[in-house]
C-alpha positions in Angstrom: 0.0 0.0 0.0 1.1 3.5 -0.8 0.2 6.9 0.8 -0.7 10.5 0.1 -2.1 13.5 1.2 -4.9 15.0 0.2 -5.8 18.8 0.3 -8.5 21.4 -1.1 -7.4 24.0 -3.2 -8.8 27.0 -1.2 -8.3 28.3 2.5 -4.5 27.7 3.8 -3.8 25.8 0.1 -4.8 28.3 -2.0 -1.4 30.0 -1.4 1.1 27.7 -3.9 4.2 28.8 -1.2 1.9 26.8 1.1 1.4 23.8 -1.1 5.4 23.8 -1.8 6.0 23.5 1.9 3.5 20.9 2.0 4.8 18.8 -0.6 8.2 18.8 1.1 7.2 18.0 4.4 5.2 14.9 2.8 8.1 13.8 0.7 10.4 14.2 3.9 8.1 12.3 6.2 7.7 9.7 3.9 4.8 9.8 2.2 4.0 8.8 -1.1 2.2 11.6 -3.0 0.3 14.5 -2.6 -3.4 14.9 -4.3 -5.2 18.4 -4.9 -8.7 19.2 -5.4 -9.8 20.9 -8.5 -12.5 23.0 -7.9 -13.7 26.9 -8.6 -16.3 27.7 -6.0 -17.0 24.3 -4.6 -19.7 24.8 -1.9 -20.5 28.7 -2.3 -22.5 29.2 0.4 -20.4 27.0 2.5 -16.9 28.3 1.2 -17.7 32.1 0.8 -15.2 34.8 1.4 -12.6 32.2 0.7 -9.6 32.3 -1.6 -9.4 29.4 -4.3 -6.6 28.7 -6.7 -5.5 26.9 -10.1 -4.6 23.1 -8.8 -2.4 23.0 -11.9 -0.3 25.7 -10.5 -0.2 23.9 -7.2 0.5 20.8 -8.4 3.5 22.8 -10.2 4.9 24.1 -7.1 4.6 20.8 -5.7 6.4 19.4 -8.3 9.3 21.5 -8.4 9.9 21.6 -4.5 10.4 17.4 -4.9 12.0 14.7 -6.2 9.9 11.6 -5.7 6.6 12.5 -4.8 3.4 11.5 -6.9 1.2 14.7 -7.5 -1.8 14.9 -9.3 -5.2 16.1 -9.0 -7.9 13.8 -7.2 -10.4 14.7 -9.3 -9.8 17.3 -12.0 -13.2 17.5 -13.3 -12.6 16.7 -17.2 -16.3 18.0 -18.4 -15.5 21.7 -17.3 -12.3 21.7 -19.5 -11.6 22.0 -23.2 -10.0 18.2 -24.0 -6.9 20.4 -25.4 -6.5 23.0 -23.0 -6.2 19.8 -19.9 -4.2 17.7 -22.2 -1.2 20.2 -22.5 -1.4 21.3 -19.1 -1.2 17.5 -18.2 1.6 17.2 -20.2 3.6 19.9 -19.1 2.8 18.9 -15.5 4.3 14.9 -16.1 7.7 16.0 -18.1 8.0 19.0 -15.3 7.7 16.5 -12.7 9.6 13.9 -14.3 6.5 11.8 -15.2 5.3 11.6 -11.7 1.7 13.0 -12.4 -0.9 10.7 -11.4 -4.6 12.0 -13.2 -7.5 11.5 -11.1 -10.8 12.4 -13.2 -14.7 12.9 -12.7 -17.6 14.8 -13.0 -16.7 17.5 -10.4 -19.2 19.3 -8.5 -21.6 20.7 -6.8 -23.1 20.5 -10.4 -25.3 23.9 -9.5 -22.1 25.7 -8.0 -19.2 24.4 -10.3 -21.5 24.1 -13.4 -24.5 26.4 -13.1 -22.6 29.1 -11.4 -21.0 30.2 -15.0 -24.1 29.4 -17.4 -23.1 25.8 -18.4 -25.3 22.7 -18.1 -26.0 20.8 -14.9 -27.3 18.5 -16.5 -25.0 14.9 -15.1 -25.9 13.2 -18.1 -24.2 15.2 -20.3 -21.5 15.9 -18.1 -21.0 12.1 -17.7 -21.0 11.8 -22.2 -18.4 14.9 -21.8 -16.2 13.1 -19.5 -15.8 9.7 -21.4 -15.3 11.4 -24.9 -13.0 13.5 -23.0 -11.1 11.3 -21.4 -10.5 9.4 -24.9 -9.5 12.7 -26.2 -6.5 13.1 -23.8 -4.6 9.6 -24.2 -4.7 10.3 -28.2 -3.3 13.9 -27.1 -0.8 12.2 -24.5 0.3 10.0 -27.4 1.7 12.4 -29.6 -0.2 10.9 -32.2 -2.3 13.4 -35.1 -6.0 12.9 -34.0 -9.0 13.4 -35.6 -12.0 13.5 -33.7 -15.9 14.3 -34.7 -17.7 13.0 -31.4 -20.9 14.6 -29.8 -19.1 17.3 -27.9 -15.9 17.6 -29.4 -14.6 18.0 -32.7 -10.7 18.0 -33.4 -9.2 18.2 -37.3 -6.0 16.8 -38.3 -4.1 18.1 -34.6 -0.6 17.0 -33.1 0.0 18.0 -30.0 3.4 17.5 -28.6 5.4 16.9 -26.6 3.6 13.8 -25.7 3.2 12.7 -22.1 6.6 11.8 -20.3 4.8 8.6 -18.8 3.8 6.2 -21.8 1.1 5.1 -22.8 -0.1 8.1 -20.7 -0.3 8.9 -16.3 -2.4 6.9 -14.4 -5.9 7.6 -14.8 -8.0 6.9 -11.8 -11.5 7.2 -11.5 -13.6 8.8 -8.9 -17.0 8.4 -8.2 -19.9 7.7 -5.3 -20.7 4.3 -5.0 -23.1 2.5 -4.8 -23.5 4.3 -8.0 -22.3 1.9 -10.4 -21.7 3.4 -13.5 -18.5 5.8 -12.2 -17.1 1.7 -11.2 -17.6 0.5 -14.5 -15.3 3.6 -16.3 -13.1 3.2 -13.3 -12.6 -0.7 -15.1 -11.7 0.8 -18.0 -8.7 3.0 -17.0 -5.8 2.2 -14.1 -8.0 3.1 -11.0 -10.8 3.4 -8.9 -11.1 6.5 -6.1 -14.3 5.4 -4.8 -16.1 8.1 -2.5 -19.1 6.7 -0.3 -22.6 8.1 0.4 -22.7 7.3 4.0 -18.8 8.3 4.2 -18.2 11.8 3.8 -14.8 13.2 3.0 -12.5 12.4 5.6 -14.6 10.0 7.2 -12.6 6.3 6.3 -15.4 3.7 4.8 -15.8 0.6 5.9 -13.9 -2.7 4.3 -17.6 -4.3 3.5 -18.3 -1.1 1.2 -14.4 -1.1 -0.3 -14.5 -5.3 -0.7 -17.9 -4.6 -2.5 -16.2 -2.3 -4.3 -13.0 -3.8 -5.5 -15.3 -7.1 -6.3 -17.5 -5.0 -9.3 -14.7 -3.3 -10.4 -12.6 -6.2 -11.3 -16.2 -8.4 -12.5 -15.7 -5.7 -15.4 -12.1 -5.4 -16.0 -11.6 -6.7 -19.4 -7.5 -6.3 -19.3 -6.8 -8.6 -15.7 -3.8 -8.8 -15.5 -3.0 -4.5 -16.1 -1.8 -2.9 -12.6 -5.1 -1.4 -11.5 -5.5 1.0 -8.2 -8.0 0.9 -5.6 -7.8 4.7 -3.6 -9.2 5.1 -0.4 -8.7 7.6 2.2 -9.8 9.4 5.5 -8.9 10.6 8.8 -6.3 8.3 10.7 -5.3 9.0 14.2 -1.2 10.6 14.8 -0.4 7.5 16.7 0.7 4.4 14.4 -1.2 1.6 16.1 -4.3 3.7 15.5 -3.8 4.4 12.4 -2.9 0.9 11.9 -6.2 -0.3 13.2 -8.3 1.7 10.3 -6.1 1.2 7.3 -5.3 -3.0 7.9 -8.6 -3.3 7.3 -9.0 -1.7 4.1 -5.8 -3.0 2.8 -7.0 -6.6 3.4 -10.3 -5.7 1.5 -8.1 -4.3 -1.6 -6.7 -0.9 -1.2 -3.4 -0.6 -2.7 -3.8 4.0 -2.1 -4.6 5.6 1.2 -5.2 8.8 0.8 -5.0 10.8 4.1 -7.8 13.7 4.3 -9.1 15.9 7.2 -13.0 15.8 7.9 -15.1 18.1 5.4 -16.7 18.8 9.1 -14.7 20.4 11.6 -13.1 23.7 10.1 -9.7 22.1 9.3 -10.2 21.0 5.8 -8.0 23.0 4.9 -5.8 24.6 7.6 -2.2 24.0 6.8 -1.6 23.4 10.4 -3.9 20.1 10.7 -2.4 19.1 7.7 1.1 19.6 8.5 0.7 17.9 12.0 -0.7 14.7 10.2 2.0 15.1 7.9 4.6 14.9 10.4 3.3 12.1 12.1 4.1 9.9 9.2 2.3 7.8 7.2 0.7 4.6 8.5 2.9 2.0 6.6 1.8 -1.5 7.0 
């Protein structure tokens, strides 16, 4: 099992000096990557009068203050993005980093705040069609390769775009998605990963191994490449002291999570607090 941290891209984060300093305590503590939200306004009502930032510069800071650690964004959310305009800044991200960019991709929301907000459809339909035409968009941009394209929502004429991808055949794409929702599950069996978020389990809170072994068993019914690495990403709240910590994520790696992705409670006020973070940080990650 592997670790990261995971922080929002407003409050303490929005600052990218902030981010930089996180990424280097994670990398020096030992952790295993660090994961950004990608969001605009999120929750207005809820997250008014705060700052918010571009995750792609974060992840860039992040990037350049380290050597080893995964960064990526957990989830960018691919409908609200021209194909092109994410594919380049992908790109750039993974030969910046030295092809350490992992992708994590989804709908992003709220759909009325993210979406409606700024005139565009809230419509989850379409926003699903947008994200799996999109998604197919940027591995034949991560290629190098000349695509031509004439789908539902996009339309692309004899374009290169290069440089390709540093990682080959692209980044890892992981998946997120509420379950028991099935249909995020069965694109997640399509790409490298599943980030699986839980109805009953809000953000921070850890789920519970029945829900994850439920999980991991749909996912891999509908897997048509077996034998592919694939990732199952889980995270929450684990206590500073190791054999708490231990307690939570033994389960979940015994029910088939390979990622834990450390995360404060959406409740509480520290979401994102750079302090809370760093503490966690500190404390190290909860190896097995």
């Amino acid at each position: 099992m592997r670790f990261s941290i995971n922080i929002p891209n407003f409050g303490d984060f929005a600052d990218a000096r902030t981010v930089a300093r996180t990424a280097v305590a994670a990398e020096q503590a030992g952790w295993d990557g660090l994961l950004v939200w990608d969001h605009v306004v999120h929750d207005k009502q809820v997250q008014r009068g705060k700052p918010f930032a571009d995750p792609w510069l974060l992840l860039t800071a992040a990037a350049l203050a380290t050597s080893r650690l995964r960064v990526g964004p957990l989830v960018a959310a691919v409908p609200r993005y021209r194909p092109e305009q994410l594919a380049r800044q992908v790109a750039t991200l993974d030969a910046l980093s030295g092809g350490r960019v992992v992708f994590g991709a989804g709908l992003g929301g709220p759909a009325d705040d993210e979406y409606g907000s700024f005139g565009d459809t809230v419509d989850r339909t379409v926003h699903a069609e947008r994200l799996d035409e999109g998604l197919e968009l940027l591995t034949r941009y991560w290629s190098g390769e000349t695509v031509d394209h004439d789908g539902a929502h996009y339309r692309v004429h004899r374009t290169q775009l290069l440089p390709a991808t540093t990682q080959q055949p692209r980044p890892p794409v992981w998946i997120g998605g509420f379950w028991p929702n099935r249909r995020p599950m069965r694109r997640a069996a399509r790409w490298d990963g599943a980030a699986p978020l839980f109805a009953d389990a809000l953000h921070g809170v850890p789920p519970r191994p029945d829900q994850l072994a439920d999980v991991v068993a749909y996912v891999r019914k509908h897997r048509e490449v077996t034998d592919a690495p694939f990732e199952f990403v889980v995270g929450g709240l684990t206590p500073a002291d190791r054999s708490g910590a231990l307690d939570v994520v033994g389960p979940l790696a015994d029910a088939g999570a390979t990622w834990w992705d450390e995360r404060q409670l959406q409740t509480g006020g520290f979401i994102d607090a750079y302090e809370a973070v760093l503490r966690r940080i500190e404390a190290g990650p909860p190896r097995l």
